[in-house]
N, C-alpha and C positions, 0 to 999 in steps of 0.2 A: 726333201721335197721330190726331188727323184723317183723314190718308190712308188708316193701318190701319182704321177705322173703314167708311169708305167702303170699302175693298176688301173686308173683311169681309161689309159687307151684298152688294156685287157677288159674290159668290162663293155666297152663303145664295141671290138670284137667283135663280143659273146652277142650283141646287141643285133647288128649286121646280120652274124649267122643265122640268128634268131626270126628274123625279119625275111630271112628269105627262104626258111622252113616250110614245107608243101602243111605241115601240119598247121602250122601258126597261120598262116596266108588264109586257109578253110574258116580259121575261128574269127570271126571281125570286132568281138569284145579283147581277145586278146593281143591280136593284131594293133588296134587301137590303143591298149597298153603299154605295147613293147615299143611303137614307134615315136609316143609321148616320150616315154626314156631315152631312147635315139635320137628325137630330138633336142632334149634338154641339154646334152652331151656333146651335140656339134658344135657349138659355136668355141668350146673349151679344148676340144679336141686336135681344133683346127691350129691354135694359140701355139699348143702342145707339139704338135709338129712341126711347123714354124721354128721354135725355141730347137728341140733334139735336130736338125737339119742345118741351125747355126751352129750350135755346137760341133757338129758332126765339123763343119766347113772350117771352123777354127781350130779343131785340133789339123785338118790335114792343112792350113794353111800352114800353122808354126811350122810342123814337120819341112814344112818346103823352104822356111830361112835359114837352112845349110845348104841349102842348093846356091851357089853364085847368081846362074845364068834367070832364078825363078826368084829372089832374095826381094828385089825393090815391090814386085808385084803380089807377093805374098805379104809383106808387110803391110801395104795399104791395106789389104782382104783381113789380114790382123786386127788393125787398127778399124775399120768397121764394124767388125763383127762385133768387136769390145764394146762399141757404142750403142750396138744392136741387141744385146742378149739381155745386159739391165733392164731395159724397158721392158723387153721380154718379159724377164722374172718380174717385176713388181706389176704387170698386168696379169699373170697368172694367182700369184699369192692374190688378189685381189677376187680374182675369179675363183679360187679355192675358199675364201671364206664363205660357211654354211649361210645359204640363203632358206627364206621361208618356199617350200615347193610351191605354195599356193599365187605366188607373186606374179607370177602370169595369167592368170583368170581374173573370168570377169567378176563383177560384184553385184550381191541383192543386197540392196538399204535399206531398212527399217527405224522409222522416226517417229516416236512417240511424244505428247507431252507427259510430263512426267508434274514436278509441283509449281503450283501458281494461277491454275483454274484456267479462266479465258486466257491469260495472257503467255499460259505455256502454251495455248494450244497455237495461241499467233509464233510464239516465237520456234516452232515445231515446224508449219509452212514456211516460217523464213529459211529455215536449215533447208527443208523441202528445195524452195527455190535454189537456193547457195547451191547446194550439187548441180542441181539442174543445168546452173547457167556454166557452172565449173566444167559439166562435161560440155557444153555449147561451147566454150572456149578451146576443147582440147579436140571436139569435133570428133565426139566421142558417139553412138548410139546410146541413148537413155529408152526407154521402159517403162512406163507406169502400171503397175501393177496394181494397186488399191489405195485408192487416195480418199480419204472419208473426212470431209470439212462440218465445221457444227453450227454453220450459219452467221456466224461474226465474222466471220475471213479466216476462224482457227482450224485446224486439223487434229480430229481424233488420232488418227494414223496416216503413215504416207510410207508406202510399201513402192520400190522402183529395181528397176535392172539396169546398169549399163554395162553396156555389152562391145568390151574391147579388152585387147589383149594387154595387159598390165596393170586394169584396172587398180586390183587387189592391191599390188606393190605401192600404188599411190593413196590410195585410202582408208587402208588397213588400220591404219592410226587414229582414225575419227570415230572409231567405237569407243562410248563412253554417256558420261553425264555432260549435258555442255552447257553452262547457264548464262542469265544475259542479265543484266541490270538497264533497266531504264526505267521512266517516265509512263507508264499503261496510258493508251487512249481515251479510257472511261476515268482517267485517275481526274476527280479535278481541285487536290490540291497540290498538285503538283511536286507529288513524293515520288521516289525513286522503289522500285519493285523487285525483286527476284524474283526471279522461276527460272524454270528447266525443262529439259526435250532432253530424249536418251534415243542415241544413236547406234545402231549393229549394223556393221558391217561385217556381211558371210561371203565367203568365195565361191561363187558358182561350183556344183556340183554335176558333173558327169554321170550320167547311167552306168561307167564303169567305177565312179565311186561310190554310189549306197545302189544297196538293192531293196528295192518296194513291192512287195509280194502286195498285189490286187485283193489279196481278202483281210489285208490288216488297213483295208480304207475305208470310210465311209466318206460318201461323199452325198452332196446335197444342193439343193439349188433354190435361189430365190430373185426376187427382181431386184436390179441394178438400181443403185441410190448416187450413183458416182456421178460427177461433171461431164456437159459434154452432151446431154442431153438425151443421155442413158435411162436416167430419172423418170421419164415419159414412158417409155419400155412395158410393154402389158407382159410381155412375155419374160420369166424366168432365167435369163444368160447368167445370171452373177451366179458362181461354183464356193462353195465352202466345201475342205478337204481336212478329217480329221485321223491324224495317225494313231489309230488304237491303243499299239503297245504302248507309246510315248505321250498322248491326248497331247499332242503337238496339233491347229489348230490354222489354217490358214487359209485367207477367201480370195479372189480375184473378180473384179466389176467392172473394169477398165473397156473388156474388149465388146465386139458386139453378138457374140456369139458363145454358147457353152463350151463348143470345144476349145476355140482361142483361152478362155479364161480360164479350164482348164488346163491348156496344156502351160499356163503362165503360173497359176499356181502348186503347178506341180514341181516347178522349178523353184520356188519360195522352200517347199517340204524339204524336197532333196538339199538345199542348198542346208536347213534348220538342223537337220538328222544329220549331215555330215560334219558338221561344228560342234553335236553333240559326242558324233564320234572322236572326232581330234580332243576335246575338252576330255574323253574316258581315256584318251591314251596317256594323255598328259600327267593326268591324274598316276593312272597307272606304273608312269614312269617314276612320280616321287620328286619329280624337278618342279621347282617354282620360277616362272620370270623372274627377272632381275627388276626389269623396269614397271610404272605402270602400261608406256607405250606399247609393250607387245603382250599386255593382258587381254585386252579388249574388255575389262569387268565392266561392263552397265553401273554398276556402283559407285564408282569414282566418279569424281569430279574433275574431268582433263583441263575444261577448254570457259574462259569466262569472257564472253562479251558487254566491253560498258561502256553505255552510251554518254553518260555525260562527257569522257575523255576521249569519246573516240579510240577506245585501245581493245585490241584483241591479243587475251594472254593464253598459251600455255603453259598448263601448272608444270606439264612432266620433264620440259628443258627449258623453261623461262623466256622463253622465246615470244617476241612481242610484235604488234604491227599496229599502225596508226592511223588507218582509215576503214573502219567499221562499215562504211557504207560501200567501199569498195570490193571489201573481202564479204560483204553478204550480199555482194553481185557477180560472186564467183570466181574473183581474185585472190585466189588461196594459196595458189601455187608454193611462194615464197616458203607458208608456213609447211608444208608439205616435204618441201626438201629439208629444212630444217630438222622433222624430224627423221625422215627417212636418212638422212648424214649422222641424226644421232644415234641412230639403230643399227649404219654401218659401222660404226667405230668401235659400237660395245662389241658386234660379234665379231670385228678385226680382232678386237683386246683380248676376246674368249681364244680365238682360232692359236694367237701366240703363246697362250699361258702352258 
């Protein structure tokens, strides 16, 4: 562990000198690069120093229990340090196991209904809401970017941002199928129903992560059909933005103006094209996930809400909660760290093998 440590600090360095480069300082894309990695680095850095500085203190402490005159006071400085450098070590190994880089950005959500006609598109808004109120409770900024309901209370789509730092690391896991069983409103014999809503969750993108060259755009404009009284709107604000090479495809209606709704859905593309890119490297690399938690496949079936029980499951560590009505008012947390505790354990168990 020692080595990683030192290479650590050699690399935080190379970072610093980098940072205060008259060349680097000119360029403000690379600038912004170098200091994203200098900052990722500091808080482990710090740890790092801490731990070599105890060490440092305990070897000159023993050294001084052949001293008589220094003996009783060097011991006690022994006997601390001893008590201090374990804690030490097992918060560094801690902070040495491989995290996702993405886990500090913020997040764009996309919620579709996916099968069950009206009653995916209701339980589509529900999930809609359930974020909404989750970041309300974390006091989090949310975003709406495109929200397109079909006149029952359902949601074709519900496109949103929230915009804090961690976001990623906390909902990373809610990409997926998620289905719910209940009772439909219009049911009236009083059958129980499936359907499903499909969740993506992408991590915000940087201008210093995808580059968007202006002639692979088209972009287009039409009247706003969104809530909010947009609807009324003679004038053309809503932007549709479609990426040529990729016929990657996304609209914004939310705001009251073209530029706002473009510049919200410009953040949808970049954030789409950089998930594509992560998805080619992955590929590229030949490695499959272990779990389904850190696939994010639209395909699977994670997460099942039933109403008659009151129970909310997850498929991918079994992990359960018992009030339905609470956790789709945005009390989720619980199930959150559950998996997030499950995803650090696997990659502790990777990092020792």
């Amino acid at each position: 562990m020692i080595g990683k440590l030192q290479d650590i600090l050699e690399r935080f360095d190379s970072l610093e000198a980098l940072y205060n480069d008259p060349a680097i300082v000119t360029d403000p894309r690379e600038m912004q690069r170098v200091g994203k990695q200098r900052a990722e680095l500091e808080p482990i850095v710090g740890v790092i120093k801490d731990y070599f500085k105890a060490r440092d203190s305990l070897s000159e402490s023993e050294e001084l229990l052949s001293d008589p005159e220094m003996k009783d006071l060097a011991q006690e400085e022994v006997e601390l340090l001893k008590g201090v450098i374990p804690g030490l070590e097992q918060k560094l190994q801690l902070m040495l196991v491989p995290t996702d880089p993405n886990d500090e950005k913020s997040v764009i959500i996309e919620i579709r209904p996916a099968a069950g006609g009206n009653e995916a598109a209701l339980f589509a808004n529900d999930l809609f809401r359930m974020y909404l109120r989750y970041a309300e409770r974390r006091r989090w900024k949310a975003e709406v970017v495109d929200h397109e309901e079909d006149g029952l209370g359902g949601a074709a789509i519900c496109v949103f941002k929230i915009d804090a730092a961690g976001a990623y690391s906390q909902l990373k896991h809610e990409s997926g199928v998620h289905r719910v069983q209940r009772v439909p409103v219009t049911e009236s014999q009083g059958r129980i129903h499936t359907s499903t809503a499909t969740v993506a969750v992408l991590p915000e993108a940087e201008a210093v992560d995808v580059d968007i060259k202006d002639e692979d755009l088209e972009v287009s404009t039409f009247r706003s059909s969104s809530a909010g009284g947009q609807h009324m709107q003679k004038n053309e604000t809503a932007i549709r933005i479609i990426h040529k090479p990729t016929g990657l495809a996304v609209t914004c209606q939310d705001e009251r103006s073209q530029q706002q709704n473009k510049l919200k859905a410009m953040e949808v593309l970049r954030a789409k094209l950089y998930q594509l890119e992560l998805d080619r490297q992955e590929m590229e690399r030949g490695k499959t996930r272990k779990g389904q938690i850190k696939t994010g496949d639209r395909s699977e079936k994670i997460r099942t809400y039933n109403f008659p029980d009151s129970r909310v499951t997850d498929h991918r560590i079994g992990f359960q909660m018992h009030n339905i009505q609470g956790f789709l008012d945005g009390d989720i947390q619980p199930m959150l760290d559950a998996l997030t505790a499950d995803e650090q354990a696997e990659r502790l168990a990777e990092s020792t093998v």
